[in-house]
C-alpha positions as protocol buffer text, in pm:
chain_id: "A"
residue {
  index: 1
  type: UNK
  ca { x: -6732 y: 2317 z: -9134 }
}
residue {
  index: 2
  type: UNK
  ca { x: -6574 y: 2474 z: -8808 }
}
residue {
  index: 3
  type: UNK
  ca { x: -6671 y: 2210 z: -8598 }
}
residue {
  index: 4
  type: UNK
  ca { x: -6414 y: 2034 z: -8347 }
}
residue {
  index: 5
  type: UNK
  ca { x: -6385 y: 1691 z: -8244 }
}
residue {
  index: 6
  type: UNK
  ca { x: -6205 y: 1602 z: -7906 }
}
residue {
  index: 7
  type: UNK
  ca { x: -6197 y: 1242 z: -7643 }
}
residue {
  index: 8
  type: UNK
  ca { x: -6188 y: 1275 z: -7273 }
}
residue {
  index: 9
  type: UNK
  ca { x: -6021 y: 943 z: -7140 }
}
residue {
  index: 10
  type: UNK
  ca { x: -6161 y: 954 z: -6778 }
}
residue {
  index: 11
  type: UNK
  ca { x: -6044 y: 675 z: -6514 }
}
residue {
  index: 12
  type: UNK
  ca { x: -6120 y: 685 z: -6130 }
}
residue {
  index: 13
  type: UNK
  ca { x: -5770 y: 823 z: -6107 }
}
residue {
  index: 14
  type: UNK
  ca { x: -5672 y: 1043 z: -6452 }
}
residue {
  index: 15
  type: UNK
  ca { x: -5829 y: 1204 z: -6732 }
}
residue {
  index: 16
  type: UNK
  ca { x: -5644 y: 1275 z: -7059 }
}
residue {
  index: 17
  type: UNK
  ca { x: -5770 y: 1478 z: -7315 }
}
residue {
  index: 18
  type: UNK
  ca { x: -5705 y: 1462 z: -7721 }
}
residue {
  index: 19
  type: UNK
  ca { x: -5834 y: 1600 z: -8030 }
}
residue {
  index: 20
  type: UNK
  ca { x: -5894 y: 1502 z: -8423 }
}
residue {
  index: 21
  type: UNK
  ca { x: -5804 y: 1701 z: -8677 }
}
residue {
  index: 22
  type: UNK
  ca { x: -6059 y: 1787 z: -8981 }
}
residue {
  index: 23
  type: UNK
  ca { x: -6006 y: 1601 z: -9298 }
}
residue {
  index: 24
  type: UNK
  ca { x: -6259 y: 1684 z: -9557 }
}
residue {
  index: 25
  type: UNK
  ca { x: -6604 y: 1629 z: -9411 }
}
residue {
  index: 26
  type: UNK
  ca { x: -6429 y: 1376 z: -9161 }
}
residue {
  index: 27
  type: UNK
  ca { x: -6178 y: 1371 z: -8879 }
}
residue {
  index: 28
  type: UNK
  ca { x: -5822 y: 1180 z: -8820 }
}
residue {
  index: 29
  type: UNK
  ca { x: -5752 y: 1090 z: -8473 }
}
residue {
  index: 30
  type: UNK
  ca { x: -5378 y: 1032 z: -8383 }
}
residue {
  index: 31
  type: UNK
  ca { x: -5255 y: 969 z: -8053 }
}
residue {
  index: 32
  type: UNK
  ca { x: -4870 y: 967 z: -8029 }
}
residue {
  index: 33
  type: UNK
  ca { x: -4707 y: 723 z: -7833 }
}
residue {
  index: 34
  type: UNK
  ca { x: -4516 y: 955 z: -7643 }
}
residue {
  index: 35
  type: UNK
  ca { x: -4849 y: 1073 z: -7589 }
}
residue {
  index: 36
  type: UNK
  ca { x: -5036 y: 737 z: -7489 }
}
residue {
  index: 37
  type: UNK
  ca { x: -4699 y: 645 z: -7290 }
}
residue {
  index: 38
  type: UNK
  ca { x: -4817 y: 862 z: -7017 }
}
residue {
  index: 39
  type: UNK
  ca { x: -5171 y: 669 z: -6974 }
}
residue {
  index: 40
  type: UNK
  ca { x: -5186 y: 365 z: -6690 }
}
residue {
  index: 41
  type: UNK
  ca { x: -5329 y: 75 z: -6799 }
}
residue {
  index: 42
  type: UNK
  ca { x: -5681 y: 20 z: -6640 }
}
residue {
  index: 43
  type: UNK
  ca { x: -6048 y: 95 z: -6746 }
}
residue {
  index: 44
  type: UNK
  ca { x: -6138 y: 407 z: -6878 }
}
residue {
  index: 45
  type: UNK
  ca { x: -6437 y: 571 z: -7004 }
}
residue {
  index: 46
  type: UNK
  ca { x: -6421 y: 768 z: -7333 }
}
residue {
  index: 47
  type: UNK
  ca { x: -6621 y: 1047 z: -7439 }
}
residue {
  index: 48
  type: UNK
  ca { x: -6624 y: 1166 z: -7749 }
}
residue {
  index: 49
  type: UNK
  ca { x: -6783 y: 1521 z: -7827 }
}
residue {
  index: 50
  type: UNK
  ca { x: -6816 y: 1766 z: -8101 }
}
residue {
  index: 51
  type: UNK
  ca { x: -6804 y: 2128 z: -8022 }
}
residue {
  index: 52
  type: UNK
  ca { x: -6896 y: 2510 z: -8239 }
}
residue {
  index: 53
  type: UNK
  ca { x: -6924 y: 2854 z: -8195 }
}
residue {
  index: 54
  type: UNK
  ca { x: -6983 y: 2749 z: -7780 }
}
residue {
  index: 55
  type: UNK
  ca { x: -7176 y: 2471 z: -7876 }
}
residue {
  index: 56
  type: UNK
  ca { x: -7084 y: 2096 z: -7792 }
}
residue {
  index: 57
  type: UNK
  ca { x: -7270 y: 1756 z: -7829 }
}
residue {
  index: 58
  type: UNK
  ca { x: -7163 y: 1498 z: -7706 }
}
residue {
  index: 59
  type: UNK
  ca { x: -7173 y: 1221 z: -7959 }
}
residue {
  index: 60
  type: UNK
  ca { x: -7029 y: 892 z: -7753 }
}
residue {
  index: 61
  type: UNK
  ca { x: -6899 y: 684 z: -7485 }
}
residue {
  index: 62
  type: UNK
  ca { x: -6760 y: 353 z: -7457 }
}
residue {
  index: 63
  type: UNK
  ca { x: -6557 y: 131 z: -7225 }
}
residue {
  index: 64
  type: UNK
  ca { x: -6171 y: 149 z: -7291 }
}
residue {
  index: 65
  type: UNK
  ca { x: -5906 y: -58 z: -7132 }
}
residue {
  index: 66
  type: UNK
  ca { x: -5603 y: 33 z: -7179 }
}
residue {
  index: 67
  type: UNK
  ca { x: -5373 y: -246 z: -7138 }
}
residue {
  index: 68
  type: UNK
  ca { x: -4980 y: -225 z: -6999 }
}
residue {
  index: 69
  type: UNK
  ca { x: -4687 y: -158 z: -7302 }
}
residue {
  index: 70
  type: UNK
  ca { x: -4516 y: -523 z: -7269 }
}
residue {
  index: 71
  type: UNK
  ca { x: -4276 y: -373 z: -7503 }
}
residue {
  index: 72
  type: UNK
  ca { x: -4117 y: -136 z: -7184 }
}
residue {
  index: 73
  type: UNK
  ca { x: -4166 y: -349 z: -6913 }
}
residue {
  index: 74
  type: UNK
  ca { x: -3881 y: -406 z: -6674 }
}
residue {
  index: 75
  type: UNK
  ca { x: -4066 y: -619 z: -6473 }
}
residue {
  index: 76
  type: UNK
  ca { x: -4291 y: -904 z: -6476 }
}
residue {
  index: 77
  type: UNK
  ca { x: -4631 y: -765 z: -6573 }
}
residue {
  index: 78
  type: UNK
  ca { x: -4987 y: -1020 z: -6463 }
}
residue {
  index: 79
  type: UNK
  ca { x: -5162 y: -995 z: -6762 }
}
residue {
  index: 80
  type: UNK
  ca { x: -5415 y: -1235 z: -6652 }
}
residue {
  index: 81
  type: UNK
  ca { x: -5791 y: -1132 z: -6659 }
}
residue {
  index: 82
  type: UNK
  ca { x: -6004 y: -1058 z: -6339 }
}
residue {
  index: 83
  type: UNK
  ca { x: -6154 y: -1420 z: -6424 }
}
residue {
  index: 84
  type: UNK
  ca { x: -5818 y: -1581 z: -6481 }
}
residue {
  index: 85
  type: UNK
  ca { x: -5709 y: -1452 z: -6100 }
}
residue {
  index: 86
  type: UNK
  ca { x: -6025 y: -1543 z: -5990 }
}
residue {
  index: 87
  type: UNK
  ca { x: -5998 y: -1911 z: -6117 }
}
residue {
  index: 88
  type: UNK
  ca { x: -5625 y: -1970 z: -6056 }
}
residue {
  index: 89
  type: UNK
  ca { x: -5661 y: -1869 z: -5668 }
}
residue {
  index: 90
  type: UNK
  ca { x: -5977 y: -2055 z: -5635 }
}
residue {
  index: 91
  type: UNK
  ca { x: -5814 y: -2375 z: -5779 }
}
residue {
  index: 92
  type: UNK
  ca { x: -5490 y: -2270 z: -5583 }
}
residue {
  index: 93
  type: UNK
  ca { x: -5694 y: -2278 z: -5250 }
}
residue {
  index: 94
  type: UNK
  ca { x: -5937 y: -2587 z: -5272 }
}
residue {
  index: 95
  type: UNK
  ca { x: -5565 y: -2800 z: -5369 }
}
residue {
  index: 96
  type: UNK
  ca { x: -5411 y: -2742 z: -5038 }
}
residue {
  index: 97
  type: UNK
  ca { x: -5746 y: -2723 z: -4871 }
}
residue {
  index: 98
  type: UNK
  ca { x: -5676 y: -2822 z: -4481 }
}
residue {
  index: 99
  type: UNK
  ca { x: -5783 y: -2671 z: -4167 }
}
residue {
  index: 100
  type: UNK
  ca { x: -5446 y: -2461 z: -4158 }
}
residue {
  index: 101
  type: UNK
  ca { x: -5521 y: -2333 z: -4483 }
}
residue {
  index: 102
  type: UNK
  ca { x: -5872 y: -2226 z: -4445 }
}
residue {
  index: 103
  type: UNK
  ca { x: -5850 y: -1867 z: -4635 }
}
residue {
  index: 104
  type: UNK
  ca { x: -5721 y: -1696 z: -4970 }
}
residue {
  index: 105
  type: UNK
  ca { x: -5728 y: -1329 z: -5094 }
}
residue {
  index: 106
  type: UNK
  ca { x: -5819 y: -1212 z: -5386 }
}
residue {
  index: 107
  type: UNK
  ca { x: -5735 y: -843 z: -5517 }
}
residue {
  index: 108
  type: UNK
  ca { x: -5737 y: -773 z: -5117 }
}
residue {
  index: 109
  type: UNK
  ca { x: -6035 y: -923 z: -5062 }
}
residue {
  index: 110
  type: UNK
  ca { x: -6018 y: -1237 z: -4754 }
}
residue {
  index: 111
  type: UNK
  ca { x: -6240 y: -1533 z: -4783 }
}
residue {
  index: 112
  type: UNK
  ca { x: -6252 y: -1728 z: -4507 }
}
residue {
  index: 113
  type: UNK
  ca { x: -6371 y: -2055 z: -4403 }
}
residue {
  index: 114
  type: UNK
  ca { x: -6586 y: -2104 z: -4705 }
}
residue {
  index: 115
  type: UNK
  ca { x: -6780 y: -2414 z: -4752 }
}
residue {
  index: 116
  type: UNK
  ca { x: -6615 y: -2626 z: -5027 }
}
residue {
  index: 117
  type: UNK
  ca { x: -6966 y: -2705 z: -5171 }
}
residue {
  index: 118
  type: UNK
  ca { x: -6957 y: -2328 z: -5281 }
}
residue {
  index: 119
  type: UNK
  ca { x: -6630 y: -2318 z: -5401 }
}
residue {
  index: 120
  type: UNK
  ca { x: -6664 y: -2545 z: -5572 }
}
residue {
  index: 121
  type: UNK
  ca { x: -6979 y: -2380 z: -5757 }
}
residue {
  index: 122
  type: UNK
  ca { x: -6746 y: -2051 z: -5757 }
}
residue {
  index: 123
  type: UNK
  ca { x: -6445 y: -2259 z: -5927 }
}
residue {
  index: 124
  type: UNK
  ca { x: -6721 y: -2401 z: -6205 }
}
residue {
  index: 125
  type: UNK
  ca { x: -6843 y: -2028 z: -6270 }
}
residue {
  index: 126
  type: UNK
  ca { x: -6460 y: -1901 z: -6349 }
}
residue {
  index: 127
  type: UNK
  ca { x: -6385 y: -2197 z: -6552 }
}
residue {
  index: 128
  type: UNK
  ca { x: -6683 y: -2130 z: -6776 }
}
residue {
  index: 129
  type: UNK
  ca { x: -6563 y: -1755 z: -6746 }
}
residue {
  index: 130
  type: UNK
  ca { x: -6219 y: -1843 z: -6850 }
}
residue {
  index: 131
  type: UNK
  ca { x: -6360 y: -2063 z: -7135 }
}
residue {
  index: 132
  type: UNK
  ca { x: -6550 y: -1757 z: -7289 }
}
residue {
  index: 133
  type: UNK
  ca { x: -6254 y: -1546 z: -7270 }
}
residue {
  index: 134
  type: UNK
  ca { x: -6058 y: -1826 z: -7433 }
}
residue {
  index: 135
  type: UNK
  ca { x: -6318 y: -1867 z: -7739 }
}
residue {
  index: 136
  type: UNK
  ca { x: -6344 y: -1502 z: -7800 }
}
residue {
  index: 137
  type: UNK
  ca { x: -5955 y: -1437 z: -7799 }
}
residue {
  index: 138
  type: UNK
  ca { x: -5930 y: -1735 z: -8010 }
}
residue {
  index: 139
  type: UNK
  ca { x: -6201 y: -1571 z: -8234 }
}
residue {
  index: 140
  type: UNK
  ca { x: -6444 y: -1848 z: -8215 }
}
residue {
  index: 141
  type: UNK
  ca { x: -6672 y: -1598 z: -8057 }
}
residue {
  index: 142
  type: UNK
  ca { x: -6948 y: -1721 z: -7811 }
}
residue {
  index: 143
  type: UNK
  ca { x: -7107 y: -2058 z: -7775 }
}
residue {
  index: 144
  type: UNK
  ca { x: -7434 y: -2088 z: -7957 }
}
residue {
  index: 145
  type: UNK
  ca { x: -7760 y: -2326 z: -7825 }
}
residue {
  index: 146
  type: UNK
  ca { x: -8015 y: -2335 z: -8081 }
}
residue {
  index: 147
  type: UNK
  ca { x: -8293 y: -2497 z: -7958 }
}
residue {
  index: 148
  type: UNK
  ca { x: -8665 y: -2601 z: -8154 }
}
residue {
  index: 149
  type: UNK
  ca { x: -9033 y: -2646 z: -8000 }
}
């Protein structure tokens, strides 16, 4: 009885605050969407804390993303994941591979004049990336190697 619960939402650029509500000897948590409107999409950190009488414990934190309302967009939104990018511009790059196309960016970062041999080890990292991604979204979950000695 008497204590609070409240979530800080804390990004490299915002921070957002909101509170449950007691219900019995638990708490709802509602966040409007006129509310949740207002929050880019990115990666957050939430922490969740109780507080009484000047007291407060923080009793979590976790790794949010909070992903772009497709619902409101008025333009075309990349809803790819970092690996996704990754792999499309890598694949993108070695195709047209010729001296007068010896560099890509990626999220503003130039590579230049990179060996193909390691591409090509970069391009076989994203796929198997990608692949995970794909299994878990499908909800096959992770690929399992069971192995006896």
């Amino acid at each position: 009885a008497g204590w609070t619960l409240a979530f800080t939402l804390i990004s490299s650029t915002s921070v957002f605050s909101f509170s449950g509500t007691a219900d019995a000897d638990d708490f709802a948590v509602t966040v409007s969407a006129a509310t949740s409107a207002a929050w880019p999409a990115g990666s957050y950190r939430l922490v969740e804390y109780v507080s009484k009488a000047g007291e407060r414990f923080t009793i979590g934190t976790s790794s949010v993303r909070v992903l772009p309302d497709l619902a409101i967009a008025s333009t075309g939104i990349d809803t790819r994941t970092h690996a996704r990018k990754v792999l499309d511009a890598l694949e993108a790059w070695i195709e047209k591979q010729s001296p007068t196309a010896a560099s890509f960016e990626i999220a503003g970062r130039k590579l230049q004049n990179y060996p193909l041999p390691e591409l090509l080890a970069f391009r076989d990292r994203y796929r198997a990336e990608v692949a995970r991604e794909d299994r878990v979204q499908a909800g096959r979950g992770p690929v399992r190697i069971l192995t006896r000695f």
